[in-house]
N, C-alpha and C positions, 0 to 999 in steps of 0.2 A: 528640609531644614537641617538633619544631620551635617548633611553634606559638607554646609559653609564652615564645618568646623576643621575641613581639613584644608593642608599649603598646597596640595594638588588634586585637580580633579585627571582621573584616566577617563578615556572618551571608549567605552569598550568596546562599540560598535567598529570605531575605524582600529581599532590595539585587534580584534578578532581577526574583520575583515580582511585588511591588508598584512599583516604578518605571517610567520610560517605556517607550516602547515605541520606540527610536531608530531611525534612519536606519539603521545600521549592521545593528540588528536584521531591521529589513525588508528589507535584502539578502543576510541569510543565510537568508531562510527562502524568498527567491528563489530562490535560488540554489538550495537546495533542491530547491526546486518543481520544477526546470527540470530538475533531472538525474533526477527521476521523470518527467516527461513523455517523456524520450530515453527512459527505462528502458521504458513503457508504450508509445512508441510502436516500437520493438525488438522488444519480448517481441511485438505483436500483429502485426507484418506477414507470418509465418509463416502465421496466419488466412486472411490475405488472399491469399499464395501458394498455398496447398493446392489451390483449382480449377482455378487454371492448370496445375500442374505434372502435376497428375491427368492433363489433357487433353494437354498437348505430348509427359509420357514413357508415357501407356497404360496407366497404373498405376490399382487397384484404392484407393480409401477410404482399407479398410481397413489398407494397407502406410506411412499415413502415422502410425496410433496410437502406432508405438515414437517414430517419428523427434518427434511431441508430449509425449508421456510424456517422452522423457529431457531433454525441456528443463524442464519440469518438475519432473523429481527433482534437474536443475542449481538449480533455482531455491529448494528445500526445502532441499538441501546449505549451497546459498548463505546462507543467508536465517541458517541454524542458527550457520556459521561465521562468520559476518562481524558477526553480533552478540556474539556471544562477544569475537571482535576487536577488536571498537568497544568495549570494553567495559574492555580491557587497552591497546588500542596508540592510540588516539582514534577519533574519529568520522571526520575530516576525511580522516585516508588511508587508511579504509575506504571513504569513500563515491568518492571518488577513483578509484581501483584496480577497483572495482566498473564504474564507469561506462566505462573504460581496455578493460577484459576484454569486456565486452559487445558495446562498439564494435568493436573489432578481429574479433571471430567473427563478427559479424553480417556485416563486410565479406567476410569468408571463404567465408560462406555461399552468396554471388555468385558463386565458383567450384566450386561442387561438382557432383559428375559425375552421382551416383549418391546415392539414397535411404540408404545405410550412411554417406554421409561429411556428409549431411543431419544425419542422426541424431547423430553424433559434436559435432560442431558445436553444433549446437544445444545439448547437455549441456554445453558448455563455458558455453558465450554465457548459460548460464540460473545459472550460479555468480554471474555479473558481476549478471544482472538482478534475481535475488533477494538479495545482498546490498547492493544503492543502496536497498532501501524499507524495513528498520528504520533500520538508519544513520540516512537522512534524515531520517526522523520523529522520532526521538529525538534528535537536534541541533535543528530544531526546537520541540520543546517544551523543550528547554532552553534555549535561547532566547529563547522567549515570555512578555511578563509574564501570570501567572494568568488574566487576566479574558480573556487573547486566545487562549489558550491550545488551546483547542479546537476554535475556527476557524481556529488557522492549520495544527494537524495535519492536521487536516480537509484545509483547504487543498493541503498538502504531498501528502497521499496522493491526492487528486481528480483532482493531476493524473495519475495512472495512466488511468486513461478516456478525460482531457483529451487524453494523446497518442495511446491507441488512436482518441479520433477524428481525428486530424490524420491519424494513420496512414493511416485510411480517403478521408479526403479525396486525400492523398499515392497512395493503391495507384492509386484510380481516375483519376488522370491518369498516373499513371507508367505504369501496367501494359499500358495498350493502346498506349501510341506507345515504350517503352524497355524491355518485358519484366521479368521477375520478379527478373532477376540483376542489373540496374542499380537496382530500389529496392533491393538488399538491398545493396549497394554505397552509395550516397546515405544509405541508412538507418544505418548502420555510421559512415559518417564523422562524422559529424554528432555523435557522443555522444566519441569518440574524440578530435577538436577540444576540444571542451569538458571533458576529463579532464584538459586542461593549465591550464586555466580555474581550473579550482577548487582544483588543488594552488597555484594562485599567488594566490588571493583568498581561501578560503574558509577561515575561523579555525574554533581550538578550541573544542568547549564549554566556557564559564568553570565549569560545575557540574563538569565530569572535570577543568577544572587546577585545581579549590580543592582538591583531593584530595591533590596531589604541591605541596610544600613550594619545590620546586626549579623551578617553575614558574609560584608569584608574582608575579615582577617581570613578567613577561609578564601575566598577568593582570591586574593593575593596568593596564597598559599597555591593554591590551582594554575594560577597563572604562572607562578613561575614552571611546573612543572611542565607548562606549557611551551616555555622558550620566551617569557613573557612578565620578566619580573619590575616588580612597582617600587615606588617608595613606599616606606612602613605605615607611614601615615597619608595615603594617596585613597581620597575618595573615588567614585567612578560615575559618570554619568553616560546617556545614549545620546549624541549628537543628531544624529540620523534616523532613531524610530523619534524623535522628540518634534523634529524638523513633519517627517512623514503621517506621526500618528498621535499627533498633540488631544484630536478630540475620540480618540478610538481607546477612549474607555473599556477594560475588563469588562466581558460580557456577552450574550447572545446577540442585544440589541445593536451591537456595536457595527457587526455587519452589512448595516444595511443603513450608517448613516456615513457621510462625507462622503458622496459619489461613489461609495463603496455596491450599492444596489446591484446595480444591472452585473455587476463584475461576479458579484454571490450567489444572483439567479443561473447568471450561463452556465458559472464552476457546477452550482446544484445539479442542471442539468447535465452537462457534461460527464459529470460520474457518475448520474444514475443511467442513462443511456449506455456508456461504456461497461460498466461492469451488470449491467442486463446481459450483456455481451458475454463480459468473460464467466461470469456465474453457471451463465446458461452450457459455459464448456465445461466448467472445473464439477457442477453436479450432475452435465445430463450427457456428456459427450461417448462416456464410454456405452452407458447404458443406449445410447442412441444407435452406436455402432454393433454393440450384440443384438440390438431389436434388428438391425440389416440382416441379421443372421453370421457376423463376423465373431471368430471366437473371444474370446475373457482373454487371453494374452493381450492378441490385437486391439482390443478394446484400450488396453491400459497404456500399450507402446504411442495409440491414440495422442492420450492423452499428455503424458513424457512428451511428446515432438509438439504440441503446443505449449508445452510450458519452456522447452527448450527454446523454440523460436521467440516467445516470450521472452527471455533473458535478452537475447541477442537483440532482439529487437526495443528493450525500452534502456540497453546503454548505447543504444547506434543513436534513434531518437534524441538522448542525452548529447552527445556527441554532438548533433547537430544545433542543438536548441544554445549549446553551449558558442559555437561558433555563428551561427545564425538568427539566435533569438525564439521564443516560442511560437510565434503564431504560425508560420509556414512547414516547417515542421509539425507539428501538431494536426495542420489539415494531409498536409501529402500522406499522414500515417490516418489517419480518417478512412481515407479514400481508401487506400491500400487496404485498409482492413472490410469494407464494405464490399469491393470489387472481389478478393479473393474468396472470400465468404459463398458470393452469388455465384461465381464460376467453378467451385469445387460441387455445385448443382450437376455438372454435366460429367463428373469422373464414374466411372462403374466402380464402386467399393468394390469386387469381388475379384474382377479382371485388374484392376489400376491400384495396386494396394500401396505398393508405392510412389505414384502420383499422389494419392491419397495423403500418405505419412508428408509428402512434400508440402500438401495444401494445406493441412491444418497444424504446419510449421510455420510458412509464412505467414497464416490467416494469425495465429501468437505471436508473432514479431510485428503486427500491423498494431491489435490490439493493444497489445502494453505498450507499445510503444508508445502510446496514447496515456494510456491509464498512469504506469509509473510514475514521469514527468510531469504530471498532473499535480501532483506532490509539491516540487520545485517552483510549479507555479504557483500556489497556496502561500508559501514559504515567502513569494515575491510581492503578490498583493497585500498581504496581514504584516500589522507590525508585532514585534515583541507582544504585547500583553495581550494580542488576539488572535495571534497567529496559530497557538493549538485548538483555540476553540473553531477558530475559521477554517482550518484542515478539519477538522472533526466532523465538520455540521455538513461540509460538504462532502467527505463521508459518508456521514448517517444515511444523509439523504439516497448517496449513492448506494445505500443496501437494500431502498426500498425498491430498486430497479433488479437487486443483489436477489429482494423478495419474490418477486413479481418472478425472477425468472424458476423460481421451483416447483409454480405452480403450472407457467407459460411449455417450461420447456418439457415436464411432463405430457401434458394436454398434444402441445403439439407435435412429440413424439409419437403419440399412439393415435392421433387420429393422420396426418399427414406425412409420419415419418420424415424421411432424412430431407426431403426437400423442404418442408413446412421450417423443418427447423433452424436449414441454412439460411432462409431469408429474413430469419427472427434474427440471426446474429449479423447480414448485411444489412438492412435497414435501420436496425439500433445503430449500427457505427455510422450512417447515413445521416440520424439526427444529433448522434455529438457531435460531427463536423459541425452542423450548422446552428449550436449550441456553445464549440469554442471559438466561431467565428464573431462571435459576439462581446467576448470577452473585448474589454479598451485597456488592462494594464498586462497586456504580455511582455513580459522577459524581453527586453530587446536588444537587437545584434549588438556584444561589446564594442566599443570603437576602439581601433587599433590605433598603432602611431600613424602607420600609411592614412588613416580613415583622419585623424587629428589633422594632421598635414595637409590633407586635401581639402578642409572644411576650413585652414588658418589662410590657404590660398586663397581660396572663393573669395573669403569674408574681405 
């Protein structure tokens, strides 16, 4: 009703999509980037703790699966709530608050006595770490004009790995000359800082303020900084989520009506099988590798060359999905991750160290390459008003795989070791191929002019 009060409506969807791609643009999808990298390298220095603390307090493995798990089920809770929030209250002091939360437990974590107050902690610190990566992403792609649109989720999410490996680089200088309770201290401050950052730099989605009337003149304001300026009195409407998502109602329920089902089941599945996958690397990889009998360096270098391959591999992925569309991409990175998985079965860790560092590079560039662009596809099925909660849930969901693997990869480390284990993380990637084959609205190949041309002949 406001709306008809103004001489022009802006259509924001197509004023985003198809316009530049500004300066301003590029430093929110920085910004972005940057409070997942905190969030990525946070969530993973627990990884990197686990040997040490093994060794200093006498403790058994297995006594660390809860104190993994409940960051985890922090991070599913998070992930669920904060998109929901983002979704009502904005993006900006959800991702905010998120990064705040995180930071401050993780310094906590630097004084804990005992494996119960380990545990406790961590469930908090995983609320903060899993709700900064829908948020993020979904400010970013709103954000982005169309055609960047997929590299720069891409982008946003990759840095998850990106900080797991700084993490790693970070453990193995800290941890021998400053102990486990000074990185988690250094690790802590660091996101904490930067929560003040982004409540003072980091703007609204203009796609959530075209929505509230009362929020306009700000928007305007936004836009022009954008490269993207209106008339004074220019309403805004969404052409395109209006066209897409007329009955995709604000909500949980929303996902699962207008043909939307089968698309929320696969994605569900999809991340929980996938990050069963990477969970089972980022908490049990190293400790899997000292259980061979390899040392605490090489454990950690481990782990750095999967999150390395990781990067590389979910902006190559990106790259492709961007010129080819999601679904064939997506499975050839499936595969690739299943296959490598089962053949780094037959390397000798002791003789093949690096063949080793080789295998569980690409086995990271298979995996995310998967996982990240996972993101982009969210971004693609969800309209504006359920698009963070539709990233979220299929999140959430994917921590219970997130869960499952602290318990799994424990267990299966000390009863079948390094084989038992590699075929937990080949066959998890086994069924998200045939979980995102199911998917019916993948991203598909842009049509070129050659492609327009060819189809104005036919016709």
């Amino acid at each position: 009703m406001p709306r008809t009060q103004h001489a022009s409506a802006v259509d924001i969807g197509h004023t985003l999509d198809h316009g530049p791609f500004s300066s301003l643009q590029k430093w929110v999808v920085l910004m972005a980037a940057l409070s997942i990298i905190l969030d990525g390298f946070d969530g993973q220095l627990i990884g990197f703790a686990i040997p040490v603390i093994i060794k200093e307090w006498g403790i058994e493995r297995s006594a660390f699966a809860p104190a993994v798990a409940s960051g985890l089920i922090g991070m599913a809770l998070g992930s669920a709530f904060a998109g929901y929030m983002a979704d009502r209250i904005g993006r900006r002091l959800v991702i905010a608050a998120s990064v705040a939360l995180f930071g401050a437990t993780t310094i906590a974590i630097g004084f804990a006595p005992n494996i119960l107050a380990i545990t406790m902690l961590r469930f908090i610190a995983g609320l903060g770490i899993g709700g900064a990566l829908p948020s993020a992403s979904t400010l970013t792609a709103e954000f982005t004009p169309l055609r960047y649109r997929t590299i720069a989720v891409t982008a946003t999410i990759v840095s998850y790995p990106l900080g797991g490996m700084l993490a790693g680089l970070f453990a193995s200088t800290v941890l021998p000359s400053l102990g486990w309770r000074a990185m988690f201290w250094i690790g802590g401050a660091l996101p904490l800082a930067y929560s003040l950052v982004l409540l003072a730099r980091l703007p609204e989605s203009p796609r959530l303020m075209a929505r509230h009337s009362a929020q306009w003149p700000q928007l305007r304001a936004l836009l022009t900084r954008m490269q993207r300026p209106t008339a004074a009195d220019a309403g805004f409407v969404d052409a395109a989520e209006q066209l897409v998502g007329q009955q995709q109602r604000a909500g949980f329920g929303a996902l699962f009506k207008d043909g939307l089902a089968r698309d929320t089941l696969a994605i569900w599945m999809g991340f929980f099988m996938v990050m069963l996958a990477s969970y089972s690397a980022f908490s049990w990889l190293p400790s899997m590798l000292t259980a061979e009998g390899l040392p605490v360096s090489m454990a950690s270098s481990g782990l750095t060359a999967y999150n390395l391959g990781g990067v590389l591999g979910a902006l190559g992925c990106a790259w492709a999905m961007a010129r080819f569309g999601s679904r064939w991409p997506l499975m050839l990175a499936c595969a690739g991750a299943a296959a490598s998985a089962l053949l780094l079965k037959g390397v000798d860790f002791h003789r093949d160290a690096s063949l080793l560092m080789l295998g569980l590079g690409v086995h990271g560039m298979f995996v995310n390459g998967v996982q990240a662009p996972m993101y982009a596809l969210c971004a693609h099925v969800y309209a504006t008003q359920i698009r963070a909660t539709g990233t979220a849930a299929g999140l959430a969901f994917g921590r219970l795989g997130a869960i499952l693997s602290s318990f799994a990869g424990a267990a299966i480390i000390t009863s079948n070791g390094a084989s038992g284990y590699l075929s937990l993380l080949g066959y998890a990637m086994v069924a998200a191929l045939v979980a995102l084959a199911l998917v019916q609205r993948h991203i598909h190949r842009p049509r070129t002019p050659d492609n327009t041309r060819t189809a104005s002949q036919s016709a």
